[in-house]
C-alpha positions in Angstrom: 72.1 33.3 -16.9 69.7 35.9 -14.7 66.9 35.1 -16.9 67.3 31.3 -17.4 67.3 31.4 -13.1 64.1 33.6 -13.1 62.3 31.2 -15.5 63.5 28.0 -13.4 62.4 30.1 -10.2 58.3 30.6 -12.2 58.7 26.7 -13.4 59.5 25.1 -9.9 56.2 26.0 -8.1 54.1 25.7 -11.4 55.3 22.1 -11.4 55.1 21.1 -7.6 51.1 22.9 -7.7 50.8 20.6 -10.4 51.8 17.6 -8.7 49.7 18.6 -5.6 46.4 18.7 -7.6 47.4 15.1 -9.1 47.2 14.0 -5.6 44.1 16.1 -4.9 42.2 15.0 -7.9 43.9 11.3 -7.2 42.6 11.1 -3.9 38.9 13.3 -4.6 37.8 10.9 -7.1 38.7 7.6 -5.3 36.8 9.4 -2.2 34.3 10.0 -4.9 33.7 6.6 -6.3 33.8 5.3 -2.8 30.7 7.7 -2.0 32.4 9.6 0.6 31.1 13.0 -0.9 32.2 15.2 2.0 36.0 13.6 1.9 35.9 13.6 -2.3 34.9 17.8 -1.9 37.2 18.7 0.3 39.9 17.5 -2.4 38.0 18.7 -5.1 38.2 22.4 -3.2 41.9 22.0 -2.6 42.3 20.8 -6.1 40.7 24.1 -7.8 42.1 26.1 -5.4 45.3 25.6 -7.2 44.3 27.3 -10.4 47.5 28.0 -11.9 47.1 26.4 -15.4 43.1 25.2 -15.0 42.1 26.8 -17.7 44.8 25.1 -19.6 44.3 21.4 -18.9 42.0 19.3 -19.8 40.4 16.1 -19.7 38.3 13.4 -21.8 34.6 13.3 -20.6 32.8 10.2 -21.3 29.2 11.2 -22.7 27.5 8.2 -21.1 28.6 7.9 -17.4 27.3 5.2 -15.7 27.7 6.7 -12.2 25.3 9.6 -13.5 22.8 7.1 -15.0 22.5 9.4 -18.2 21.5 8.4 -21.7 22.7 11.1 -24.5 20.6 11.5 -26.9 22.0 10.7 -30.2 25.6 9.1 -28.9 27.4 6.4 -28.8 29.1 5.0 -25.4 32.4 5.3 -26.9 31.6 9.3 -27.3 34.5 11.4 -26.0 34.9 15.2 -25.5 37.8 17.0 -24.2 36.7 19.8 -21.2 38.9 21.7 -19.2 39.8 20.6 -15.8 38.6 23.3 -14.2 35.0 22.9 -15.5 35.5 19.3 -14.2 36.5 20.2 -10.8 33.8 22.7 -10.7 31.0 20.3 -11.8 32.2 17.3 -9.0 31.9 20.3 -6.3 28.8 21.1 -7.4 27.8 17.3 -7.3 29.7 16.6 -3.7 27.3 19.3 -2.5 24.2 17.8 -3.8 24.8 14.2 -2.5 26.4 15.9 0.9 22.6 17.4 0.8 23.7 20.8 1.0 21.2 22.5 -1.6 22.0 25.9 -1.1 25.7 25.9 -2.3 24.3 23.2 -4.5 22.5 25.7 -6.4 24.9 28.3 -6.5 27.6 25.7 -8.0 25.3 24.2 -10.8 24.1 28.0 -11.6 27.6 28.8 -12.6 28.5 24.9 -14.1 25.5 25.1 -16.1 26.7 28.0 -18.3 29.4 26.3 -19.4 29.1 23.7 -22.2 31.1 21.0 -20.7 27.9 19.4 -18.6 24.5 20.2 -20.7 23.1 17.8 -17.1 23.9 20.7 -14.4 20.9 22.4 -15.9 19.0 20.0 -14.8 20.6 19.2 -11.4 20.1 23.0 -10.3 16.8 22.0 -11.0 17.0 19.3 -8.6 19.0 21.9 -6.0 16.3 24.7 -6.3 13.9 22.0 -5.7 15.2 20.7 -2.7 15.7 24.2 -1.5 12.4 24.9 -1.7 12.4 27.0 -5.0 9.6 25.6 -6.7 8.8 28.1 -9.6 12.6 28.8 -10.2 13.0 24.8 -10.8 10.3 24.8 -13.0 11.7 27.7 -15.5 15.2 25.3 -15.1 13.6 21.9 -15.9 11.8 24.0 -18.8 14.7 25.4 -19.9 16.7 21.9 -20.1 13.6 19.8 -21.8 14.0 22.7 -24.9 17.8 22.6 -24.6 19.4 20.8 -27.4 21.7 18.5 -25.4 19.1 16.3 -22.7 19.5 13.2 -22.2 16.5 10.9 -22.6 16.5 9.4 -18.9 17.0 12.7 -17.8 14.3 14.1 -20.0 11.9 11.9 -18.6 12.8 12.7 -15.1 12.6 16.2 -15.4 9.3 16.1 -16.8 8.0 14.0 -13.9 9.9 16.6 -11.4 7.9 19.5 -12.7 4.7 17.8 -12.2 6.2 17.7 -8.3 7.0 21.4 -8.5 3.2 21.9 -9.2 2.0 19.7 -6.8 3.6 22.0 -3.9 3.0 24.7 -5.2 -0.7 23.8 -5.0 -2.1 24.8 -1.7 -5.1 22.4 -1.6 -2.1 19.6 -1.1 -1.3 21.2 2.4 -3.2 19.0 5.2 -4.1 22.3 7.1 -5.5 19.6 10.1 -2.2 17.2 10.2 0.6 18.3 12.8 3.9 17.3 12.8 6.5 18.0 15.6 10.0 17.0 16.3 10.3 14.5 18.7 12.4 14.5 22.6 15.9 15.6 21.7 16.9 13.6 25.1 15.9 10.9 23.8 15.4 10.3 19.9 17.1 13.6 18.4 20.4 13.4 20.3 23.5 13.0 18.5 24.2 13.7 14.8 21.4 12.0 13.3 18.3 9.7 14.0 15.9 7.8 11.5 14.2 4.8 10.8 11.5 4.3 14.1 9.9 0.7 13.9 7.8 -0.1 16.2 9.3 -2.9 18.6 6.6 -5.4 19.5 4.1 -3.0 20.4 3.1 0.7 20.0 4.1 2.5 22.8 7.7 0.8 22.5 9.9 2.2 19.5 13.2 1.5 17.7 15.5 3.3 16.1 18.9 4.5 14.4 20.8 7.1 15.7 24.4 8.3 16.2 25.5 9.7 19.2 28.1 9.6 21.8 28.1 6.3 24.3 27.4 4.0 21.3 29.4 0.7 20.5 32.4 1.3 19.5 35.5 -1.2 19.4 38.8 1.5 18.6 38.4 4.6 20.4 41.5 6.4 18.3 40.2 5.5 15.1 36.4 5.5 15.7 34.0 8.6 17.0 30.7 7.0 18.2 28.5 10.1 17.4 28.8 9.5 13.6 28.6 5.7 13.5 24.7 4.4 13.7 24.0 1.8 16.3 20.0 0.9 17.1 18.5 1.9 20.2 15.0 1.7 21.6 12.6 3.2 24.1 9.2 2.9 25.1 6.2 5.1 26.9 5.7 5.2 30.8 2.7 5.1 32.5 2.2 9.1 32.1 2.7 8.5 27.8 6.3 9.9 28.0 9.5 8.1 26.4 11.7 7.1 28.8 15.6 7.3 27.9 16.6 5.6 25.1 19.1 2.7 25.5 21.5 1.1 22.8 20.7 -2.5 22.2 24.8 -2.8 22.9 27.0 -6.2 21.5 26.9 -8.2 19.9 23.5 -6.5 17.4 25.2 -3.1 17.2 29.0 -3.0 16.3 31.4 -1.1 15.2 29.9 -0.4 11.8 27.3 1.2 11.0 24.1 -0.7 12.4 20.7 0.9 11.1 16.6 0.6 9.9 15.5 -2.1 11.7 12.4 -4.3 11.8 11.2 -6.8 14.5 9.7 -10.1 14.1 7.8 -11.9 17.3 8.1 -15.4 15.4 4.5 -17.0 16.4 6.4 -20.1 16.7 8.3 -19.2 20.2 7.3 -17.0 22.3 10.3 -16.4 24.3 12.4 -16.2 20.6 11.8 -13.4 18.5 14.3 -11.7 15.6 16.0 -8.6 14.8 16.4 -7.7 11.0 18.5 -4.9 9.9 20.7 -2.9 7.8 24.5 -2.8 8.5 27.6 -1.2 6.9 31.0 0.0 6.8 32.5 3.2 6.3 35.6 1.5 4.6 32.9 0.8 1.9 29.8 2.8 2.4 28.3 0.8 -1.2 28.5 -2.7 0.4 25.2 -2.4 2.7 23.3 -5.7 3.3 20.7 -7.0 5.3 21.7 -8.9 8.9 19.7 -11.2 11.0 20.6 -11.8 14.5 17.7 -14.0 17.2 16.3 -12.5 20.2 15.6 -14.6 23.8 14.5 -12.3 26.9 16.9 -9.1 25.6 19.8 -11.2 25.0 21.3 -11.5 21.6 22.8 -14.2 19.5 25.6 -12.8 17.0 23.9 -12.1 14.1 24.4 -13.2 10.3 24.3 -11.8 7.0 20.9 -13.3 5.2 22.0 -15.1 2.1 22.0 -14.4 -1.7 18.3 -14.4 -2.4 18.2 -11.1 0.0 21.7 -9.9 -0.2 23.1 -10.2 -4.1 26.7 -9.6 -3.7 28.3 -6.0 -5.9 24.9 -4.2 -5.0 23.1 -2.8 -1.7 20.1 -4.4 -0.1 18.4 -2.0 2.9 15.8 -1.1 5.2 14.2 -4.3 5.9 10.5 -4.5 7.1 8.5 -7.6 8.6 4.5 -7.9 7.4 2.4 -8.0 10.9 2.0 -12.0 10.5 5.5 -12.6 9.9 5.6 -14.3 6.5 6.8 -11.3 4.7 9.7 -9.5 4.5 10.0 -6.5 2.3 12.9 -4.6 1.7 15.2 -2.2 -1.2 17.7 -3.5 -3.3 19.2 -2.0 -6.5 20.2 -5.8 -7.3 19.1 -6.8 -10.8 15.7 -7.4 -12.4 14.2 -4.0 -11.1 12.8 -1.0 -12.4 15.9 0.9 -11.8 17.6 2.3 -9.1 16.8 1.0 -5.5 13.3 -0.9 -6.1 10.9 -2.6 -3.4 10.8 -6.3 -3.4 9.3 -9.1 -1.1 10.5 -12.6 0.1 8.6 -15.1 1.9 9.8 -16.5 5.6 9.1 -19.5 7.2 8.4 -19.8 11.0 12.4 -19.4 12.3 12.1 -16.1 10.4 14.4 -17.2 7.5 14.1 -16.5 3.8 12.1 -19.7 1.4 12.4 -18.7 -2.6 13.2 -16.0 -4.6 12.3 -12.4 -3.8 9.4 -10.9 -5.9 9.8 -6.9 -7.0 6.6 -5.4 -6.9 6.9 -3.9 -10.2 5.0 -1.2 -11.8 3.7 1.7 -10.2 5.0 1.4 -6.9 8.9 0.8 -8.3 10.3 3.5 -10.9 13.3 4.2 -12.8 14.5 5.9 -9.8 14.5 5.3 -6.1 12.3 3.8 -3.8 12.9 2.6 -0.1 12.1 2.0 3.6 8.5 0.4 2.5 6.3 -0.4 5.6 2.9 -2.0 5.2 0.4 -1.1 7.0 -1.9 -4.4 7.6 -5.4 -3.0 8.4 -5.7 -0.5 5.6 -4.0 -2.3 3.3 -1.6 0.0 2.3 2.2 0.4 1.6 4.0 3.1 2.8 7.3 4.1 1.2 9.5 6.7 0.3 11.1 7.7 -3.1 12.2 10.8 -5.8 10.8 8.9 -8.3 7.4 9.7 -8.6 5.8 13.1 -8.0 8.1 14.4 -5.6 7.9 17.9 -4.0 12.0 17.4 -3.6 14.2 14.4 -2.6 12.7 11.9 -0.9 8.9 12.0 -0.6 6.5 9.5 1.4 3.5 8.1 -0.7 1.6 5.3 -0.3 -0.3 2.7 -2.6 -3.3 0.8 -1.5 -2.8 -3.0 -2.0 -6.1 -4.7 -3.6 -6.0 -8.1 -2.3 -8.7 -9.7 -4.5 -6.1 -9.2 -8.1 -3.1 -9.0 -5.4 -2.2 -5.4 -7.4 -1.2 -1.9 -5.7 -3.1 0.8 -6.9 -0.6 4.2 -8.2 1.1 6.1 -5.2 -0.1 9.2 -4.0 2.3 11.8 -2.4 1.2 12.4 1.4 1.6 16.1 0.9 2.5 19.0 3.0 3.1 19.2 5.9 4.3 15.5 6.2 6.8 15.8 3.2 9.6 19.0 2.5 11.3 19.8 -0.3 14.6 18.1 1.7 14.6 14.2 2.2 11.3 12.7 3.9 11.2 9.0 5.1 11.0 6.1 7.1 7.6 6.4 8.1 5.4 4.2 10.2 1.6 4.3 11.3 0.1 3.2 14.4 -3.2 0.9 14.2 -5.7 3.8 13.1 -3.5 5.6 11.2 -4.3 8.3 13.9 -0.7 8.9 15.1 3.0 7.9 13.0 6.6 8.6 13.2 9.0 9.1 10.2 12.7 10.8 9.8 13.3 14.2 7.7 16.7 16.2 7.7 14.3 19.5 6.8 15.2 21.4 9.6 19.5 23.0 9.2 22.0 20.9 10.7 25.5 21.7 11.9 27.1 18.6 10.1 24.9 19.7 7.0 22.6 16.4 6.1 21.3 14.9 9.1 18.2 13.2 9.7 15.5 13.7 13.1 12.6 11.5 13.6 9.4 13.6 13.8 5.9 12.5 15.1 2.6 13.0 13.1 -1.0 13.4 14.3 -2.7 12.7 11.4 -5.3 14.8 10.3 -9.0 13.4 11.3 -10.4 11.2 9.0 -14.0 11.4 8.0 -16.0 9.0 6.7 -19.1 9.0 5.2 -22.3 6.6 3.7 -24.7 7.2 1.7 -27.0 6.0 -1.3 -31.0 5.7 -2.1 -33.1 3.0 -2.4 -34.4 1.7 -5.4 -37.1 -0.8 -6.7 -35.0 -3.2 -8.6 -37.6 -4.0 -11.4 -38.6 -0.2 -12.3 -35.1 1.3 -10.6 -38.0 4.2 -9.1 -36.9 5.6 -5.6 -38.5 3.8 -2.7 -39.0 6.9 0.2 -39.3 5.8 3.7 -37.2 2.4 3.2 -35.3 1.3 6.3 -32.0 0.5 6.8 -30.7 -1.6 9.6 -27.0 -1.3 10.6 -25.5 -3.9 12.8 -21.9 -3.9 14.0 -20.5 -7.3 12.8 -17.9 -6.9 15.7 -20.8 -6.3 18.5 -19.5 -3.2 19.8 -22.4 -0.3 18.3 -25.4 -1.3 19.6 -27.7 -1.7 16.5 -29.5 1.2 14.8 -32.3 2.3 12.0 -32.2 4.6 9.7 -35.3 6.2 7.2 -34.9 6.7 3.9 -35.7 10.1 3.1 -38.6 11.9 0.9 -36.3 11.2 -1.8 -35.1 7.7 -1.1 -31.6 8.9 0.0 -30.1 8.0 3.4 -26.7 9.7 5.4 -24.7 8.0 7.7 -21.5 8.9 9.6 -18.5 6.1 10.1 -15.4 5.6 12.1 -12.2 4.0 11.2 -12.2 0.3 12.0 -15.6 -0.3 11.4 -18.0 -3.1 9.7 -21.5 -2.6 9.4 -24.1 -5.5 8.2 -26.6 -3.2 6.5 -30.0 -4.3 5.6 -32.7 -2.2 3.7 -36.4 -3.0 4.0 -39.8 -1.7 3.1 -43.4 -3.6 3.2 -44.6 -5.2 -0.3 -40.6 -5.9 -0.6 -38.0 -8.1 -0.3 -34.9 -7.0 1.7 -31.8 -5.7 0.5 -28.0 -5.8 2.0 -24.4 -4.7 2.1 -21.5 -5.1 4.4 -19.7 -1.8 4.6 -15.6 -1.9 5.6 -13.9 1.0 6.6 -10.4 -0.8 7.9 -8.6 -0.3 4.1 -9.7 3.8 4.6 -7.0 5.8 4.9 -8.3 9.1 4.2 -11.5 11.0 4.8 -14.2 10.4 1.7 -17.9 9.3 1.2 -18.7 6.1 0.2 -21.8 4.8 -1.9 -23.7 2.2 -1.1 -27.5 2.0 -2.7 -30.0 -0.6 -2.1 -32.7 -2.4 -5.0 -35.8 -3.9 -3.3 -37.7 -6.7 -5.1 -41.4 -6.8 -5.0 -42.7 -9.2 -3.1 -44.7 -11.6 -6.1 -48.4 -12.7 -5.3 -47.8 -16.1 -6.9 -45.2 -19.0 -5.7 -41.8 -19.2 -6.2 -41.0 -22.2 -7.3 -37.2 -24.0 -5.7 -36.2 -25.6 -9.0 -34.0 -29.0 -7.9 -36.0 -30.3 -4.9 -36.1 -33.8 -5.1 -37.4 -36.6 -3.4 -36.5 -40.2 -3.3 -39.1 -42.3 -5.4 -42.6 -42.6 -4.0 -41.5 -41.0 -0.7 -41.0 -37.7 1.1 -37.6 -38.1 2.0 -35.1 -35.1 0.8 -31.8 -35.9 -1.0 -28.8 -34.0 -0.8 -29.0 -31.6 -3.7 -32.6 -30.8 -2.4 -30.8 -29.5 1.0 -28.3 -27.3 -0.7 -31.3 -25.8 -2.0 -33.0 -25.5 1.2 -29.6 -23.8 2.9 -30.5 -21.0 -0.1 -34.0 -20.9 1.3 -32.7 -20.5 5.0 -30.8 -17.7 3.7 -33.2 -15.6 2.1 -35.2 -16.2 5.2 -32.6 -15.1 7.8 -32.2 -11.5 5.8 -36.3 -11.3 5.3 -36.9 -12.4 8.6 -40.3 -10.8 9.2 -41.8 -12.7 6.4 -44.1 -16.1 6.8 -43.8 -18.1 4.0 -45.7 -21.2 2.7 -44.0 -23.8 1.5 -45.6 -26.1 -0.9 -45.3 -29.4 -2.6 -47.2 -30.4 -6.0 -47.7 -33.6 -7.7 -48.8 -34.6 -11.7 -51.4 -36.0 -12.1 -50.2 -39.4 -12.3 -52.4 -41.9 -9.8 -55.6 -41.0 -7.2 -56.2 -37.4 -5.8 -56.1 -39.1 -2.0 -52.4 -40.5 -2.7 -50.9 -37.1 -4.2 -52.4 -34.9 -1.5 -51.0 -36.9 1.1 -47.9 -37.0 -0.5 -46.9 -33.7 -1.2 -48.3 -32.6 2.3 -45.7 -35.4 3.8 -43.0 -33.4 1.0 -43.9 -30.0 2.1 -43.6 -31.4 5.4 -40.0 -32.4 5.1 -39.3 -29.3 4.1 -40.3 -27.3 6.9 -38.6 -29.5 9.6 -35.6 -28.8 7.9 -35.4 -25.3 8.0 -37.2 -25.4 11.5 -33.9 -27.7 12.0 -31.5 -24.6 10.7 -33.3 -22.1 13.3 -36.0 -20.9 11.9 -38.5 -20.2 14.0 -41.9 -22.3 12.7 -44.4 -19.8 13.2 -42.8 -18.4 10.0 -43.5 -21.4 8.2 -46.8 -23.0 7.0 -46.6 -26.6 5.1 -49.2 -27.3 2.5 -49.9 -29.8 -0.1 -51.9 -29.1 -3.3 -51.4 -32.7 -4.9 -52.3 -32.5 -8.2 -54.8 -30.0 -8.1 -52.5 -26.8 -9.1 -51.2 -27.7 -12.7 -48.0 -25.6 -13.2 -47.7 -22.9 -16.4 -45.2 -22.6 -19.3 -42.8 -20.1 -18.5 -39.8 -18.5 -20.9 -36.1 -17.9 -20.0 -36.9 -15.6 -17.8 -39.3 -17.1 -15.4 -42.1 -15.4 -17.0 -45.5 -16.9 -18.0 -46.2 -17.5 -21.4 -49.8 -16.5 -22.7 -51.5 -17.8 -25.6 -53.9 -16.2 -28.1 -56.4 -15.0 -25.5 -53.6 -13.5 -23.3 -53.9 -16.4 -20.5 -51.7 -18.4 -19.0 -50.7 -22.2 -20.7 -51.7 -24.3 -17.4 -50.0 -27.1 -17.8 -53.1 -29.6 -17.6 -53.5 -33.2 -17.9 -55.5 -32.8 -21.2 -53.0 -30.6 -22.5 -49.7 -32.5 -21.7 -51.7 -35.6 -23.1 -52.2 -33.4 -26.5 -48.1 -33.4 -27.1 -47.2 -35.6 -29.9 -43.4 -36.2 -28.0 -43.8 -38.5 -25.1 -40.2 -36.4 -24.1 -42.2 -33.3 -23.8 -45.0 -35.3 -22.3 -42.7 -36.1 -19.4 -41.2 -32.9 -19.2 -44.5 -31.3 -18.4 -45.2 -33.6 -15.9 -41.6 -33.0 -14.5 -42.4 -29.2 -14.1 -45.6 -30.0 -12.5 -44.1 -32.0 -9.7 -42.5 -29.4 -8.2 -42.0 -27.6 -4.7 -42.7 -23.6 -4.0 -43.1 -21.2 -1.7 -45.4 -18.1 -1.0 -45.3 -15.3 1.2 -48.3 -15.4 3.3 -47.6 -12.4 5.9 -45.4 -9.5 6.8 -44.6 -8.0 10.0 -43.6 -11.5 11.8 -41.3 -11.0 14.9 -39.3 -13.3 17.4 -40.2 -12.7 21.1 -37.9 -14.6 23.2 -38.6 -15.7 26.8 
């Protein structure tokens, strides 16, 4: 009887531990699959701190769990294994502490989960923990180490690969922007609290709004609810010495008593006095349902605000961080909802002028979008460029910020480019926004150690300057030899440079410094030539670089050039339509070579007297100079002149040269020799090509004087 009592004394706590890890594991994974990480691992911890029989029980393990977004290789979804408990426990700590962003115990947890067999993957999340704990050569040996293993998964092959290219892009010092800075901004007013992010800029640039959580924010039960971890939107601007003033909560009814967060703001250019709020809102009783509110603006005061419908907010998945295009016809924002690339993806919608959604979102695909994630876009209007952050490109660790430039000619972007150091971290980088020049942004980052462990701070950047360059030679277009001495003539198409001249160089090459926000008209002349131009943009430029522009010069031809599709109406001097057109060409090439005097002349067959076809084609070359005199050209650059019929034209081939005959001369087309064609068709074509109008450069160095 003593021993059956000591055994039922062993077997009574054995059994009520038991029970209490049911409830711990019970209650740890709902907290879990909810995504409250911190609440799951502080069950998960109580759970294995009962070890009594761990390393006795165990559990099936799915091979393909969605939640993990792994693909075994070679198994099927119905693949089962049976692990111990323990190893389970340990491997859901070791995740609670990489999606509570706590990378150091995140690497100490997978180092020990990935020795055991039960998760071949936690070799490749401590490669994702050293990563984001700034352990760049260590995470390459681990991604290395898992591509050879013999149990990766193919999604997670593929990531890891991409990862290490990440690793070697921080580890490469010519991606640090020695000349950016970037700084933490007023704890007073943006840091304060448990965590700030997302700064949009609210209607102008020296006025800001954000997310933060704090104490004095709205709030609705006091016993049940703590205001400095619920995220309300607040805002701020610049005094007249350039310092923010005190932030203040945008109160009831935008904010309330969820979690209200990354804003964007919309002027609507159909009402002045209306404007609109968009933003992303939440609950912590389910921290997956987040979706995209709307709520109208008059003077400061708010209408309640709505959830936007289906075609932004698909219901089972998350749609975030909206972001309104500078005209207010775009909205962008990130969704996981389906018919991405995987993961949260970047997609568009059109609005009409109350600010509401018309149509169907549009992803933007391939390369901005990858398997993974990508979010809080912003699109910077000037440059042309889209901001965003994401972990699924080349990523130094977590979230990184690139940006793809947006060609608007095939409407494609081009592939992202990480920002580099010191902008991005190995922790979480994003959010970030760019004033007009790109000379000064804001963005979040949780990089610097928190007491609530994952917090983000908005930072300010001063972006590095950007240099820009032009430069190219000038060429004669028919030989392509250098033309030394060439000017170039550079004229601000926005009148603020005063104009300015440049010389070509001993070797045909000119060098030229630019600004940001810039448009040059340039035009490249030299005597015996016709001119040359460009318009240089520097407004997409985003980053310092030397552009290439060259210039080809066409001699200036001693004979005519004739202005094929002048015509006349019959037997008079009269221009017709298509014979302007052809003028308005003619007034163009005049305006860019305007130092030339030109003659313009009219010719005649030799069809009926010398006196009538003289006098004709003087009235016809006539015409022709009033016109352009009529466009603005000044008529001491033009001289109009009649040849009649005594200038036969000459056979010329496809390309507008003249066709010689045995001798080597030119075939003049002459009245004896049109009459010696046996077609009367060609007979009338000759004659065609001999009434005809031309013009001929006469003089260079012509200038305007004006009074």
């Amino acid at each position: 009887m003593k021993r059956i009592s000591i055994l039922l004394l062993i077997l009574v706590p054995l059994l009520s531990f038991g029970q209490a890890r049911k409830v711990w594991l019970y209650h740890a994974d709902n907290f879990f699959k909810e995504t409250d990480y911190q609440n799951a691992l502080i069950n998960y911890q109580n759970a294995l701190s009962d070890s009594v029989g761990l390393e006795f029980a165990t559990i099936p393990y799915e091979l393909t769990q969605a939640n993990l977004r792994i693909d075994k290789k070679n198994t099927s979804k119905d693949s089962v294994k049976v692990i111990p408990l323990s190893d389970y426990i340990k491997h859901q700590i070791a995740l609670c502490y990489m999606r509570t962003y706590d990378y150091k115990r995140a690497v100490a947890s997978f180092r020990e989960t990935a020795q055991l067999d039960s998760y071949p993957e936690d070799l490749y999340y401590l490669g994702v923990a050293q990563m984001n704990n700034d352990q760049h050569e260590d995470a390459v040996n681990t991604f290395e180490n898992y591509i050879r293993s013999e149990n990766y998964s193919d999604s997670l092959l593929r990531s890891a690969q991409l990862l290490i290219t990440g690793c070697y892009y921080a580890m490469d010092e010519s991606n640090m922007k020695k000349k950016v800075t970037v700084s933490i901004l007023d704890t007073n007013v943006f840091n304060k609290g448990t965590s700030s992010f997302a700064p949009q800029f609210f209607g102008r640039e020296d006025r800001l709004m954000f997310t933060s959580a704090r104490d004095g924010g709205v709030i609705l039960d006091p016993e049940k609810q703590v205001s400095a971890f619920l995220c309300d939107l607040y805002w701020t601007e610049m005094d007249e010495q350039g310092n923010w003033k005190e932030a203040t909560n945008f109160g009831r009814p935008l904010n309330s008593a969820q979690h209200d967060a990354s804003s964007s703001f919309n002027p609507l250019k159909l009402n002045e006095q209306q404007s609109v709020i968009y933003y992303t809102r939440w609950s912590d009783a389910n921290r997956t349902k987040k979706a995209i509110h709307m709520s109208r603006m008059v003077n400061f005061k708010f209408y309640e605000s709505f959830k936007l419908p289906e075609s932004i907010n698909v219901e089972g998945y998350q749609s975030i961080n909206p972001f309104v295009s500078m005209d207010g016809k775009t909205l962008f924002f990130s969704s996981d909802r389906p018919g991405g690339q995987g993961g949260l993806d970047i997609w568009k919608i059109e609005l009409d002028e109350s600010g509401l959604p018309v149509g169907e979102p549009e992803n933007l695909g391939r390369p901005v979008n990858s398997e993974l994630d990508e979010q809080a876009p912003f699109f910077h209007e000037i440059s042309s460029t889209l901001f965003f952050s994401s972990n699924g490109h080349n990523s130094i660790g977590g979230l990184d910020l690139f940006k793809a430039s947006y060609n608007k000619e095939n409407k494609a972007y081009g592939s992202p480019e990480n920002l580099g150091l010191p902008i991005n971290s190995s922790m979480d980088d994003s959010y970030i926004i760019w004033d007009k020049f790109l000379r000064k942004g804001y963005f979040a980052s949780d990089r610097e150690p928190c007491a609530n462990g994952h917090c983000y701070d908005i930072y300010e950047i001063t972006n590095e300057p950007i240099l820009i360059a032009l430069e190219g030679n000038v060429y004669d277009s028919e030989t392509e030899e250098l033309i030394p001495g060439a000017s170039l003539f550079f004229k601000d198409i926005d009148f603020v440079l005063p104009d300015s001249t440049l010389t070509a160089d001993e070797e045909a090459h000119y060098y030229r410094s630019l600004a940001q926000n810039q448009e040059f008209f340039i035009k490249a002349t030299m005597p015996g030539y016709f001119a040359d131009a460009a318009s240089v943009n520097t407004r997409p430029i985003t980053q310092s670089m030397t552009l290439v522009q060259d210039f080809y010069l066409r001699p200036i031809p001693k004979d005519e050039i004739e202005l094929e599709g002048i015509e006349y109406d019959f037997d008079k001097a009269t221009l017709r339509p298509r014979s302007m057109e052809i003028l308005d060409e003619l007034y163009e090439f005049l305006e860019l070579n305007s130092n030339l005097v030109v003659e313009i002349n009219s010719h005649t067959d030799s069809r009926g007297s010398d006196a009538y076809n003289l006098d004709l084609s003087r009235r016809r070359a006539q015409s022709c100079v009033d016109y352009l005199v009529s466009k603005g050209i000044d008529k001491g650059r033009l001289v109009a002149k009649g040849y009649g019929e005594t200038q036969p034209n000459y056979l010329k081939n496809e390309k507008k040269q003249p066709l010689l005959d045995s001798s080597g001369n030119r075939i003049i087309l002459t009245e004896d020799y049109i009459n010696k064609q046996q077609s009367k068709d060609i007979q009338e074509e000759y004659h065609q090509r001999n009434r005809r109008t031309a013009f001929k450069v006469v003089g260079e160095g012509f200038r305007m004087t004006s009074d």
